[in-house]
Structure formats: C-alpha cells, structure tokens
C-alpha positions, 0 to 999 in steps of 0.5 A: 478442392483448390488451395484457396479452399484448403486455406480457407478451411485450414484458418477457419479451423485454426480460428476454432480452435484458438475461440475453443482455447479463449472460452477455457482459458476464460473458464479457468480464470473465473473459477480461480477468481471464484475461489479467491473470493469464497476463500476470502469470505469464508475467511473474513466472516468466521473471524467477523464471527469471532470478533462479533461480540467486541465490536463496540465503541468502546473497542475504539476507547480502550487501553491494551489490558491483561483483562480480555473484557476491558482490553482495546485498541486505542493505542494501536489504531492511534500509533497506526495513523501516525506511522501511516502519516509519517510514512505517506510523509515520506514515501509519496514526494520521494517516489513520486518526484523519483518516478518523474525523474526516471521518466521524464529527465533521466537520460536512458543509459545502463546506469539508469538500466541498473537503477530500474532493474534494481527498483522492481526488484525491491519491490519483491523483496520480503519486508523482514529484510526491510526491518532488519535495514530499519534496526541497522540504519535507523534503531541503531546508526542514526540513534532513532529507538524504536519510535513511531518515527522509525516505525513510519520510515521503516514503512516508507522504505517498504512501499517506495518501489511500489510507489516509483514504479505506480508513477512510472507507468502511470506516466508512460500511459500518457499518449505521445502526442501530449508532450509533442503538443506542449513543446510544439507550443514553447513550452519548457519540459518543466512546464509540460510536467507541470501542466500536463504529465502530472495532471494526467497521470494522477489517477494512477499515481494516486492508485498506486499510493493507496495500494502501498499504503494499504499494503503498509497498513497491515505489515508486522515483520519489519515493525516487530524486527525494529522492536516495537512494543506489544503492550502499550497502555498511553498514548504519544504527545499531541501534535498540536499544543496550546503554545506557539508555534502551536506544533510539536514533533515530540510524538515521533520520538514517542514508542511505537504499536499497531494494530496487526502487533496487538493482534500479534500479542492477543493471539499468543495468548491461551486464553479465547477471549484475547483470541477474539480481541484478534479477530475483531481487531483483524476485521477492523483491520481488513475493513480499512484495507478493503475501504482504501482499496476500493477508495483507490479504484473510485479515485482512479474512475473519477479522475479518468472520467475528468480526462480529455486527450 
C-alpha cells in the first residue's frame, strides 16, 4: 500500500467517525429536546386541567376575594399591563440607544471592555438581587413606595442587559459592506445609523425586546422583594381623564400586584379551590408568554424576509 492510499484511507476513517459522532450528537439533542417538551406539556395540561373550570369571562372581570368561587384577576391582569407599559417604557430606549453606542461610537478600550464583560454579567444575575437594588434605591432613597412605577422599574432594570445585549448582536450581524457602502457615498455615521444600522438590525432587536418582556411578565421575586400587595380589591387611576390635558400620571403612584404575586398568594392557601384560581391564572399566564414568544420569531421572519442586502 503507497502513502497516498494509506492517507487516503486514514481521512476516510476519520471522515466516519467524525459522521458517527454528528448522527449521536444529533440524537442526544433531539431526545433532550423531546423531553423539555413533554415535560412541558405534561406540565401545562395538568394545570390547564386544574384551572379548567375557572377559565370563564368572569375570571377576567373579577376582584381578588376571600371566596374562592368569586375571586378574579382583574386587578392583577390590570397592574401587569401597566408594570409592563412602564417597563417597556424604560427598557427599550435605554437599551436600545445603549446597544447602539456601544457599537456603533464607543471607542474600543478597557473601559469600554469592563463595560461589556459587566453588562453580560448582569444578565445572569438572579432577579431577587434586582429587587433588593429596587427596595434600596427606588422604595426607599427616591421615596417611590411600593407603587406600579417602582414595580415597571424594577423590571426595566431586570431585562436591560437582555435587551443591550439583543441590539448588539443584532447589529453586529449586519454585514461590513453596508456601513462601507453608506460612508462610501457621503453619508455621516449618524445617517448610516439611521438610515441602514437600525432598519436592518430590527428583527433582532425587537426579538430581543419581547423575550425580556416576556421573561419580565412572569417574574415574582423582585416584585415581592419591593413589598408589593397580594390582595388588592380596586383598580389604579385612569390614564386618561375628561380634563385637559386629558392624561394623568396619578396611576404610577398607585399600589401595585400582578399576576404571578396573586398566584403566589392563592396557592398559600389550604383550601383547593384557591389552588385551582392558580393554576388557571398560570395557564393564562404561560398563554401570554407562549403568544409573545411566538409573536417574537413571526415578527423576526417577517421582518428578515422585507431585508435586501
């Protein structure tokens, strides 16, 4: 046997092998995903099983009570959507316009090293530390209470990493030859930015917006750490009122609940139908995650599609 047909043998083997290790590889990953899943569903269908029953539309149009049969979500469902307005609020123009700097204008230094190392570390940070930051900061320097707007904050800090570090990447998948392009033409770094960074980089910041929010949605710790209310039986001042200037921000002082605290609070309870307000409001509530999540992979492909490099 020459050398070239040992050689040739030799990578043919190699080639097989490495072909044997893709196929287990590949099997392992599959049978790890199957499992997630029907562990998922498993999960999800005994408590849309448990919930079953209080899944009505009065659900929705009903105060927290003492009795089981009469209690609701409205306040809960309704604190949730202003905590999440607020935190979007906040969350979105900062990260995003703090992903862009970093990017785009930041010079590349150690400072700028420590700020990014930091930033990813943040995001890994378990969100109870986030609500202790909150009672501190928020609760008691700045004088805020425990109120829906502490609350949306408190949140905003929580998904900010996850948001700087979406827009980053999101903007460093745009091929070279764009920005070389732009200034090839007279255009400023502002204007590229503007015109071509942004645009083409939106798919994955906005994926990356609704995945915070949806991870936001469902967080308890910190909410519970900046001592908001499990038992609220009102809801918070009207946005918008009959006088001018037709807006009032007298509902961010207001106290605050949602939707996993109120879960919180019926399964302390002894009593099983409290047990089962839980679980259909957790059904609801894995509903709404599920729907942002998905909203966020059609936004992603729609977007992408409309893309023309």
């Amino acid at each position: 046997m020459t050398a070239a047909t040992h050689d040739s043998v030799r990578l043919r083997a190699l080639i097989a092998a490495a072909k044997r290790w893709d196929v287990i590889f590949v099997a392992l990953g599959i049978i790890a995903l199957g499992i997630g899943l029907l562990t998922f569903a498993a999960l999800f269908l005994d408590m849309l099983i448990d919930g079953w029953s209080r899944l009505r539309p009065e659900f929705f149009t009903q105060f927290p009570s003492r009795r089981a049969g009469q209690a609701g979500i409205l306040s809960a469902w309704v604190g949730t959507t202003l905590v999440m307005l607020v935190t979007a609020a906040v969350a979105v123009p900062l990260g995003v316009a703090a992903g862009i700097y970093l990017e785009e204008y930041a010079r590349k230094n150690w400072v700028t090293d420590i700020i990014e190392i930091n930033i990813t570390n943040l995001a890994g940070v378990p969100s109870i530390v986030y609500g202790l930051l909150a009672l501190g900061l928020f609760v008691y320097g700045f004088g805020l209470g425990q109120s829906i707007l502490t609350a949306g904050l408190t949140l905003a800090l929580l998904i900010l990493p996850v948001v700087i570090v979406a827009t980053r990447e999101a903007i460093r998948s745009i091929p070279a030859n764009v920005r070389e392009g732009s200034y090839a033409v007279g255009a400023t770094r502002w204007q590229t930015v503007k015109d071509h960074i942004v645009p083409y980089s939106m798919p994955g910041i906005l994926t990356g917006v609704i995945i915070g929010m949806s991870r936001a949605i469902g967080e308890t710790a910190p909410i519970i750490t900046i001592g908001a209310l499990t038992f609220i039986a009102f809801l918070p001042p009207t946005p918008v009122t009959a006088q001018f200037p037709f807006l009032s921000f007298e509902w961010l002082q207001a106290p605050v609940t949602v939707t996993p605290i109120q879960m919180f609070n019926w399964t302390s309870r002894p009593d099983e139908a409290f047990h089962a307000n839980a679980a259909a409001a957790g059904t609801i509530l894995v509903a709404m995650t599920l729907l942002m999540n998905g909203l966020a992979i059609w936004l992603r492909y729609r977007l992408r599609r409309n893309i023309k490099w």
